[in-house]
N, C-alpha and C positions, 0 to 999 in steps of 0.2 A: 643287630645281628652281625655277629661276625664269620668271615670264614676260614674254615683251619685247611690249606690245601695241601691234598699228599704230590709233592713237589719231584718224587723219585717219579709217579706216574707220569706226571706230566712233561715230562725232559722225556722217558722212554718211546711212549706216542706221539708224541711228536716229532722226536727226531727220527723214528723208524720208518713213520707214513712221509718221509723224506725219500726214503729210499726204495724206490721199483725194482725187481729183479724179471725181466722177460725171456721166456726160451725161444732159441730158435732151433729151427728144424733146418737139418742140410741133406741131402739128395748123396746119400754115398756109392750107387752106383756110378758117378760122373767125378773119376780124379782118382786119384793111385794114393793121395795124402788126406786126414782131415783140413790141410788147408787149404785143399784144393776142393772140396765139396762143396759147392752150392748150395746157396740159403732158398731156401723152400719158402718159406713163410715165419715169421715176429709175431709169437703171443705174448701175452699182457700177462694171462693163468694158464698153468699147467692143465686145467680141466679144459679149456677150450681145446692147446694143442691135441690133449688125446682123443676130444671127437672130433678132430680134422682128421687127424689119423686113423678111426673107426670108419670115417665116411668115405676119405680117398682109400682106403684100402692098402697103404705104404709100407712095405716088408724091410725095404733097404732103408734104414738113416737115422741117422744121430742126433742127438740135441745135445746142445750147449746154451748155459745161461749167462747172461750178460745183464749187469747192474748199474741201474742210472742213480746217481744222487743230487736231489735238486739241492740249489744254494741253500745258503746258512740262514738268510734273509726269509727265506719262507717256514723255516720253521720258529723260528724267533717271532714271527705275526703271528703265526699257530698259537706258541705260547701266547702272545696276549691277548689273543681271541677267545681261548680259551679260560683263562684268568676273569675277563672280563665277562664271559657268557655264565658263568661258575654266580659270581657275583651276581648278576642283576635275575638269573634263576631262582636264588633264595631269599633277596631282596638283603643283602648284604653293605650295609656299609662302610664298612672294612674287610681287610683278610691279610692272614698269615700263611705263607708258604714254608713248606719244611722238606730239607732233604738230608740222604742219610749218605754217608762218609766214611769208607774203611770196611773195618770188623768191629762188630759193636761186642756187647758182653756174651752174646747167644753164640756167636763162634767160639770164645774160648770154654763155657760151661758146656758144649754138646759133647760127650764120651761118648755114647752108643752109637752116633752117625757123623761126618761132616756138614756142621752147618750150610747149607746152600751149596754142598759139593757138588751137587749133580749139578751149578750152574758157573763150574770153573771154566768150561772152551765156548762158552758161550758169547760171541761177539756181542760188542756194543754199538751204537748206533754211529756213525761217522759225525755228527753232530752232536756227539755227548754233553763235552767239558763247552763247548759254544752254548749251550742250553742251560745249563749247569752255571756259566758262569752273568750270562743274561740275567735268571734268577735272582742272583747274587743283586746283580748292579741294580736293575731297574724294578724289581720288586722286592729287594731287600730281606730275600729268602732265607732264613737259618739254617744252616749246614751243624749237622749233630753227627760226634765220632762214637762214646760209648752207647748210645743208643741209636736205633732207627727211627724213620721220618715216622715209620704208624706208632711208636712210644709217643712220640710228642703228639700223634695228634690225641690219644688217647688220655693224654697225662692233663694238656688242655682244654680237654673239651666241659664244656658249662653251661647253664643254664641258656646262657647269650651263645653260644657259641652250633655251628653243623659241621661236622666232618665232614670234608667233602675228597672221594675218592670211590673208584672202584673195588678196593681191596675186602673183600669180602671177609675175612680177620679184625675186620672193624666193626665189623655189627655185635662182637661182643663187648661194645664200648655202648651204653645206654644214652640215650639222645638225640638230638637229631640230625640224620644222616643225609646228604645227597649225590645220587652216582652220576657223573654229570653225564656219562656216554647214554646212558639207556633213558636220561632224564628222568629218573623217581625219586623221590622225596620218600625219608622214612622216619617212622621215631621210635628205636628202640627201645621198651620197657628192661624193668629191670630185670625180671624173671627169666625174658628172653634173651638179657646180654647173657647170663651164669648159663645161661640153656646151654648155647652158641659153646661156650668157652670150653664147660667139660663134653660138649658132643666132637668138638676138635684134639679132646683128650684122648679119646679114643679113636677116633681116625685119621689122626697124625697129620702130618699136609706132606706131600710127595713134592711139591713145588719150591719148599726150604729144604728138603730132602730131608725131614722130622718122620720117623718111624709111627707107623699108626699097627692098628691090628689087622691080618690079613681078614678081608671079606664083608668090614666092617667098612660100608659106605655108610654115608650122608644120611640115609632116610633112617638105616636100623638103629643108629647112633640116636637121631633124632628120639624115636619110640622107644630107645631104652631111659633115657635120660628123662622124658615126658613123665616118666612113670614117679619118678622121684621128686619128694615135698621138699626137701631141704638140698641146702649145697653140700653138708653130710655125708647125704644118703647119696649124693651125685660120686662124690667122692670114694667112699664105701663100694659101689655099684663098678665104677672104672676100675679101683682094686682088683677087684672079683675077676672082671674081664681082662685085665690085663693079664693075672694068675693063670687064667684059663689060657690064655694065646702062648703065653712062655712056658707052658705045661707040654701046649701041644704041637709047638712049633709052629706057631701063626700069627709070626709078629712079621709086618711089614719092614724090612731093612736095610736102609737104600747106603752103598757105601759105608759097608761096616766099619769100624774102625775098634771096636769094644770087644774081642773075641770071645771074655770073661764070661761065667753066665750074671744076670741081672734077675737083681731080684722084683717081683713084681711092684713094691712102691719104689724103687730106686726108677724102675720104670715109667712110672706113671708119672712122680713127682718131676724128673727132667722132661717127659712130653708135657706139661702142664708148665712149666718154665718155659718151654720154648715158643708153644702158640700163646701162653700170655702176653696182649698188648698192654704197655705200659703196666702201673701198678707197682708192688715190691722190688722187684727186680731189675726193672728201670729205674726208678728213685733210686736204688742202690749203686747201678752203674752211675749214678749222675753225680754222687754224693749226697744226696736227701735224706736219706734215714742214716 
């Protein structure tokens, strides 16, 4: 058995459970300045200071957060504890790590939204390129530009082979899966990868900031898609819905960027491009077909 690990998760969690942020509480009736205010008390969560503050009854005072970053050393053991816990999990005696680099082909194919725009001011972990380049050296991690690390895990996943990651966009990849955070072992069939694939068709992922249909969560997508024998008819059916949403003004759109109107399969067909992992469009970015 081998294991295919998503290499962007593990550099992200690890290096951000690196990093504490704790608020403090300062007494602003005592001092003319905030730097004169008195520290009250150091929480760890925000949900504790607000029942100190429910319980003492505190009207006057300010919080400011202050962030600790432990060394580079402890997340660098993170990764290979983690590496290692991954492996003897599945009973793996090998594995390949993959991480993803740049803009791959989904950035420049997305008209209707910015790819992953909603996740441009979003800081990185102060242990990033340190994680990132460990990877590199002592597990001999493959770094991919035109595509993402979940293409590659998708593109090599095989009979021998489990996906291992939390990314939930991978369970439309058929095989066997394991999430190492929650520890479950899974093996997706094939009916429920195509399931998976066109129910993300129609409800978009707000998390790559991919346009879905307004109203249309997880479960009704599930029950519509259930209904349908063929990939066809999965196909045919998301048309319909998508028609229906751009008819009535009920399409999910995060950071417009297409003011045009869209036609319902130009619609469908780029949402259907974008949660696709691996397959045509990968291969294509990679040079394959």
């Amino acid at each position: 058995m081998e294991a295919l690990i998503d290499g962007d998760i593990v550099v992200y969690r690890s290096a951000f459970a690196a990093e504490h942020t704790y608020y403090l509480l300062h007494d602003t009736t005592q001092g003319e300045s905030p730097a004169e205010w008195p520290l009250i008390e150091k929480f760890r969560y925000k949900k504790d200071m607000m029942e100190f503050i429910g319980v003492n009854q505190i009207d006057d005072y300010a919080v400011s957060t202050e962030r600790e970053v432990e060394p580079v050393e402890n997340v660098l053991y993170s990764i290979k504890h983690t590496i290692k816990s991954i492996c003897e999990a599945i009973g793996a005696d090998t594995y390949r790590v993959f991480l993803s680099k740049g803009e791959c082909y989904r950035h420049k194919k997305a008209t209707i939204a910015k790819y992953k725009g909603n996740r441009d001011d979003t800081p990185r972990p102060v242990h990033y390129e340190a994680a990132r380049e460990y990877l590199v050296d002592r597990h001999n991690a493959e770094v991919f530009t035109a595509i993402e690390a979940d293409d590659a895990l998708a593109l090599y996943q095989t009979d021998t082979t489990c996906i291992c990651s939390i990314d939930k966009d991978l369970l439309q990849i058929e095989g066997k899966h394991y999430n190492w955070v929650k520890m479950v072992k899974t093996v997706i069939k094939p009916r429920a990868a195509l399931c998976r694939l066109w129910e993300q068709v129609l409800t978009g992922d707000s998390t790559d900031n991919i346009p879905g249909i307004r109203g249309m969560g997880p479960k009704t997508a599930k029950k519509l898609i259930a209904k349908c024998s063929t990939e066809m008819e999965m196909r045919e059916l998301c048309k319909r819905e998508w028609a229906k949403a751009l008819a009535n003004n009920k399409v999910k759109l995060f950071d417009l960027r297409k003011p045009s109107k869209v036609t319902p399969l130009e619609a469908m067909s780029e949402v259907y491009m974008l949660v696709k992992v691996g397959g045509k469009y990968a291969k294509e970015a990679l040079g394959e077909l």
